[in-house]
Structure formats: C-alpha cells, structure tokens
N, C-alpha and C positions, 0 to 999 in steps of 0.2 A: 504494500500500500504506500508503503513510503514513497520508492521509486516512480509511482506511479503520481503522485503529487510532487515529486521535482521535476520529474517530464511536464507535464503540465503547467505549473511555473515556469519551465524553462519557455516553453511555447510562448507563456503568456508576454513572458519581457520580450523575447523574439519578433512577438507580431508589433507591438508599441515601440520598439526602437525604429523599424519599418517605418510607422506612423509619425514619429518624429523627424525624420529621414525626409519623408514627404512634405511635412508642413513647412519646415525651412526652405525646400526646393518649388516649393507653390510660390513662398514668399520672396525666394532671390528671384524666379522668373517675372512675376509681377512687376519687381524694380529695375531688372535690366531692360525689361520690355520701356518702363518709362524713361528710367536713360537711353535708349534708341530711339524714343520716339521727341527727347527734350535734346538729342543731339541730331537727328534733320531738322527742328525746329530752331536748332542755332542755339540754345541756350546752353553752354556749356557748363554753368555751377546749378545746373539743374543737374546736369547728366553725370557731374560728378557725384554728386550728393544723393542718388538714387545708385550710380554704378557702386559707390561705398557699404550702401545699405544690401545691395544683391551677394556682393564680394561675402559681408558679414555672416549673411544668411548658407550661401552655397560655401563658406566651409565647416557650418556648422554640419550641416546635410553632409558634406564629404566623412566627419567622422563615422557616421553610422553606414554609409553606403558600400555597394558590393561591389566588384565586379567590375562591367564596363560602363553601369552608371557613373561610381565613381570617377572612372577614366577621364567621363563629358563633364562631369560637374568640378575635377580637377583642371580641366583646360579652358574651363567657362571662367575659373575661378584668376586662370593666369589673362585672359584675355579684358576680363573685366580691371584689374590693375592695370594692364598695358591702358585702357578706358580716361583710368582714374590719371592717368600719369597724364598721358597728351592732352586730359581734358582740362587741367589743372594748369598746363601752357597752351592753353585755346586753341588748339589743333584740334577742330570738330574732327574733319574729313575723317583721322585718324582714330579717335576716339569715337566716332560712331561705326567707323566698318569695326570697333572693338568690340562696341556694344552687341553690331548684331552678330557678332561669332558667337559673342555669350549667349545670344537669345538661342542660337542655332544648337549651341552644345546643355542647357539645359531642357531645351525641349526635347532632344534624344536623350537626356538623362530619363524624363520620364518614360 
C-alpha cells in the first residue's frame, strides 16, 4: 500500500510541474508576442520591457521542461536577450526579427 501511494504522489507532482511548465510558457509567449508586435510598431522600450518579462517567464518554464520543448524554449530564451540587447540600442529591425524567432520557438515549445 505504501508503494502504491508514493507512485501516486509521485504522478501527482509529475503532472503539476507539467502544469507549471505551461503557465510560465503561456505567459513568456503572451509577452514576446507583445514585444513583436510593440517592435513593428516602433516602440522599442515597449519591446524591451515585454521581451524582459517573456525572457523571465521562459526560463522559468525551461527549469521544468523536457526534451525538445526545452531545446525551443532555451533558444526563444537566447533570442529574446539578443531582443532585449538591440532593443535597448534602438535597433528595432534587429530586435524585432529577435522577437519573432522567440515567438517562433515558443510556439513549437508548445
């Protein structure tokens, strides 16, 4: 009986790290989506200040993530810096093809 309620527990943390996993990668895609969409709009301390918030969120999601989720959410996670850096020396052009790699590689993360 025992073993049979650690299996269980074990499931239970199992599925809820899952779940946590996803609501940070709902939340980083939400704000690179707005940093992409405040860097064709020109507004670069907008696309910072969202691409910082996505960054926060997708490496939170990377600790729990598996596989080749992690891989997109580790490369969303270097693209959105490259974002944060050019957007931070007004370089939209550059900081927004950053933003939509991040959009690109979180939305394969899901």
């Amino acid at each position: 009986m025992k073993k049979l309620s650690l299996l269980f527990a074990g499931l239970v943390l199992s599925a809820s790290t899952t779940v946590f996993a996803d609501v940070h990668l709902d939340t980083a895609l939400e704000h690179a989506t707005a940093a992409l969409a405040a860097g064709k709009a020109g507004n670069a301390p907008s696309l910072v200040e969202h691409a910082k918030a996505a960054l926060d969120h997708s490496l939170t999601a990377s600790i729990t993530a598996k596989s080749v989720a992690k891989n997109h959410i580790d490369a969303a996670a270097k693209s959105l810096q490259t974002g944060i850096d050019q957007g931070a020396l007004n370089q939209l052009d550059t900081a927004t093809k950053a933003a939509e790699e991040s959009v690109a590689h979180l939305t394969a993360a899901k």
